[in-house]
C-alpha positions in Angstrom: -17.3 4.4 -5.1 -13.8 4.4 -4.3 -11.3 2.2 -2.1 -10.3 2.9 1.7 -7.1 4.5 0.7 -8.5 6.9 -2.3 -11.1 8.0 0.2 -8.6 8.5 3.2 -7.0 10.9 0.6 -10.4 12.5 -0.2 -10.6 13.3 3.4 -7.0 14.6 3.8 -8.0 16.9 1.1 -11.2 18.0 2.7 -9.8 18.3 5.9 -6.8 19.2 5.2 -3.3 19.7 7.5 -2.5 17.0 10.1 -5.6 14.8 11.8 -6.4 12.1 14.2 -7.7 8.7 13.1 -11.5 10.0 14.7 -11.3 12.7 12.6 -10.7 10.5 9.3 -13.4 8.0 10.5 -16.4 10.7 10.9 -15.7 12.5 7.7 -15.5 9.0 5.7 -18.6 7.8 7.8 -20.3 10.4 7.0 -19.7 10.8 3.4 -19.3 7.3 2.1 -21.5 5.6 5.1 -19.9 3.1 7.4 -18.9 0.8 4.7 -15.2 0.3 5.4 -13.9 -1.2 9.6 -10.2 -0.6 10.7 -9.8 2.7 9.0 -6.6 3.3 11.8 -5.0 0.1 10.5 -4.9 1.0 6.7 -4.4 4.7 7.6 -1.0 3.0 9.2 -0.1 0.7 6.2 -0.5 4.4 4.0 2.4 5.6 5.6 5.4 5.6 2.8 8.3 3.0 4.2 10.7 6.1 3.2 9.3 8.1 6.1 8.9 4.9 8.7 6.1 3.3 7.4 5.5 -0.8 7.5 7.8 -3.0 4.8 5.0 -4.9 5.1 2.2 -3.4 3.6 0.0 -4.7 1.0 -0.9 -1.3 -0.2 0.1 -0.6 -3.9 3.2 2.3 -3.3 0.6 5.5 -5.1 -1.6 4.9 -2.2 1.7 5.1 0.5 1.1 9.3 0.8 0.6 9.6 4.9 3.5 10.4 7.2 3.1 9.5 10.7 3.0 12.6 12.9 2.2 10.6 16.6 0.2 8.2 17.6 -3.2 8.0 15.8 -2.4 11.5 13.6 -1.4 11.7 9.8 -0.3 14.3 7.5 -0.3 13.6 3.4 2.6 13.7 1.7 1.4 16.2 -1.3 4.2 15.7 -3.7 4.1 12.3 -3.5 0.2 12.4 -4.9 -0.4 11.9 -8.3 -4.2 12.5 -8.3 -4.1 11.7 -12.4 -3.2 8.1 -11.3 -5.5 7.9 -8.4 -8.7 9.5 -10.9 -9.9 11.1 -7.7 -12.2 14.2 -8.0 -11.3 16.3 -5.0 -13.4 18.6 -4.3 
């Protein structure tokens, strides 16, 4: 099973281009069940500090992919993804 942020990457993947938070939550609801809360909030701490994100996130830096488009939507940051690191199988 993987972590929050690995799976918020699946689902950029899957989804693809730039999403809202509701969008995130359904398609990680509804593949991994409703295992994780606050999806928003670590969606938030993803955000790289290069491109605004928060100095104070816990997350380790491979998992800080997401760029802030507005409130509540994301984009990934593809170059910054190294999927070899992260062992993801994207489908």
């Amino acid at each position: 099973m993987p972590t929050l942020p690995e799976a918020v990457i699946v689902a950029f993947y899957a989804l693809g281009g730039e999403r809202n938070i509701k969008e995130f939550e359904d398609w990680i609801y509804e593949s991994y069940g409703d295992r994780w809360k606050d999806i928003g909030t670590r969606m938030s701490d993803m955000v790289s500090v290069s491109h605004r994100g928060n100095a104070s996130s816990k997350n380790q830096p491979k998992y800080c992919v997401l760029i802030k488009v507005s409130r509540g939507k994301y984009c990934l940051i593809e170059d910054e993804i190294n999927k070899e690191d992260l062992k993801l199988q994207i489908y």
